[in-house]
C-alpha positions in Angstrom: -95.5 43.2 114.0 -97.1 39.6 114.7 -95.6 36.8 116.2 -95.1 34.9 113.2 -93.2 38.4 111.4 -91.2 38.5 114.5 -90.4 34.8 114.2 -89.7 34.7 110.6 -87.3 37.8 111.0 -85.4 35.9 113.8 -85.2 32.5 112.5 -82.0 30.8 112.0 -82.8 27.3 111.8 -83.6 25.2 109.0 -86.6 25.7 107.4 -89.0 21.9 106.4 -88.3 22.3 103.4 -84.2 22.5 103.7 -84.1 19.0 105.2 -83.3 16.0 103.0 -83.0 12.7 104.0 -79.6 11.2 104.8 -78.5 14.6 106.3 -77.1 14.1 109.3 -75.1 16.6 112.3 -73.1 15.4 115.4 -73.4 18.1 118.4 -70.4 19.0 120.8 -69.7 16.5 123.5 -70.3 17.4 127.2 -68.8 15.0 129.9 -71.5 14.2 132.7 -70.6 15.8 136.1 -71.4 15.2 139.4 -73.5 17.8 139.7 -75.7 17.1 136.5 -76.3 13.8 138.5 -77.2 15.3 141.8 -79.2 18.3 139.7 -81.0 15.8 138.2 -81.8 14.1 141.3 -83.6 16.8 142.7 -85.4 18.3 139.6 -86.7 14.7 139.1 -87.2 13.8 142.7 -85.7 10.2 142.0 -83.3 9.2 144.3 -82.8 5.8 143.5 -79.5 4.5 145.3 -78.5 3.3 142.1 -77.9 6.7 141.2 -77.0 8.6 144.9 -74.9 5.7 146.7 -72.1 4.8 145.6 -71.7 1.6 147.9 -74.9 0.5 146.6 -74.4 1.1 143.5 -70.9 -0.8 143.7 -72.5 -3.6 144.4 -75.1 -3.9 141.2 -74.5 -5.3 137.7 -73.3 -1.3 137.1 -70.2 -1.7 139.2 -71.0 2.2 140.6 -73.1 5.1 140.3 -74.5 5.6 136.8 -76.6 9.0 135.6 -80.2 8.4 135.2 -81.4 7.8 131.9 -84.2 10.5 131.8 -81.3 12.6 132.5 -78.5 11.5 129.3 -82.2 12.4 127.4 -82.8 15.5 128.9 -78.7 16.3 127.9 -79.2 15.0 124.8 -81.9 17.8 123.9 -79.7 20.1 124.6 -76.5 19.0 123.2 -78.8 19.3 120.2 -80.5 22.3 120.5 -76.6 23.5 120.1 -77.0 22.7 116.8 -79.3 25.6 115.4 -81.1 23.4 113.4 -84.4 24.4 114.9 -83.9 28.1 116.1 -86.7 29.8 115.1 -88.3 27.2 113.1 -89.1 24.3 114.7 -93.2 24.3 115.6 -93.7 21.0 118.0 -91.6 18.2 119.3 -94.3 15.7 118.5 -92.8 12.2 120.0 -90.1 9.9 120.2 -89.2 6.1 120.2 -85.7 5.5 122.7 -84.1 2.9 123.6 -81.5 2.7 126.8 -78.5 0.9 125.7 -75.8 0.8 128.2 -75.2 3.1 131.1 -73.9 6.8 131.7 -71.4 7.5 133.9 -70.4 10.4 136.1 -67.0 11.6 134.3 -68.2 10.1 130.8 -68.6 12.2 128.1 -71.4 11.8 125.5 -72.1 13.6 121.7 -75.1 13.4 119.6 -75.2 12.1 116.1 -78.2 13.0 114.2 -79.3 12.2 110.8 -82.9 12.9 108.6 -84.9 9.6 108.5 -88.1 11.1 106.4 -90.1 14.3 105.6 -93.3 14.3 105.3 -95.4 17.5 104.1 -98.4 18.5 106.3 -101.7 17.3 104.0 -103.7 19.4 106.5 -101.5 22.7 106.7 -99.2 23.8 103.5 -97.0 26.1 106.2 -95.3 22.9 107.7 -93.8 19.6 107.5 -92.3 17.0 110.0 -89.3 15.3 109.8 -88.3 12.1 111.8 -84.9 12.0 113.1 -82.7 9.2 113.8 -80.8 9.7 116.9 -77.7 8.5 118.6 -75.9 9.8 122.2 -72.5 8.0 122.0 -69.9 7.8 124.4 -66.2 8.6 124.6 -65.7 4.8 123.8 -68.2 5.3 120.6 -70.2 3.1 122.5 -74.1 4.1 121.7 -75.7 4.7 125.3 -79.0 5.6 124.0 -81.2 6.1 120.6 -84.2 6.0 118.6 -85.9 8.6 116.4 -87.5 11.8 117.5 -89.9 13.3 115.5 -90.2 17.3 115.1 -92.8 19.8 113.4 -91.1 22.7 111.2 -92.2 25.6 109.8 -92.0 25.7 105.9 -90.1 29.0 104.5 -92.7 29.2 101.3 -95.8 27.7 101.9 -96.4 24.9 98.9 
């Protein structure tokens, strides 16, 4: 059995060709804990006061300690991945656009919306397509912390 046999007999995401535009998914929440701050911390290596000390941080225009952005991203992927969506069938994450909107908080809890911005059928290889996502991480407060559009390569089920 190949890879791709194995793949295709395992796949239980959505396939190019299933997306339409306007289709959109919000993930599970997840409420940010200390720990994903001080994780983050050290897989990163940035230890930026505004993100370790809280009477620092007190004292900026954030009023406290707030998670680092790189870091609502990174739980953002996953909240997503929860999905399903691309299980199996997703190729490449080929890029983003993302914008930082208003800060993350240790003890706030944040939820991905997701919807299908466009589709556009490989010209070069007839087995895949990519779609551009639109992409929102929203807070308990529906208060949109970050988002953009993230842009994905997926197999196609039939080949055109």
């Amino acid at each position: 059995m190949t890879v791709e046999q194995a793949s295709a007999t395992t796949a239980s995401g959505l396939y190019f060709d299933d997306f339409q535009v306007g289709m959109s998914w919000t993930t599970p929440s997840r409420t940010i804990t200390e720990a994903d701050l001080a994780t983050f911390a050290g897989l990163s290596g940035d230890y930026n006061p505004l993100h370790t000390d809280e009477e620092f941080a007190r004292g900026t225009q954030f009023g406290g300690r707030i998670f680092h952005g790189p870091g609502v991203f990174a739980v953002a992927t996953g909240l997503e991945s929860r999905l399903g969506i691309k299980d199996g069938t997703a190729i490449a994450f080929l890029g983003m656009t993302w914008n930082l909107k208003a800060a993350v908080r240790p003890g706030d809890t944040i939820t991905v919306r997701q919807a299908v911005a466009t589709t556009t059928p490989s010209s070069s290889k007839p087995d895949r397509g990519v779609v551009t996502f639109d992409v929102q991480v929203v807070n308990q407060h529906d208060e949109v912390c970050q988002d953009g559009q993230w842009v994905v390569m997926f197999k196609r089920q039939h080949a055109a």
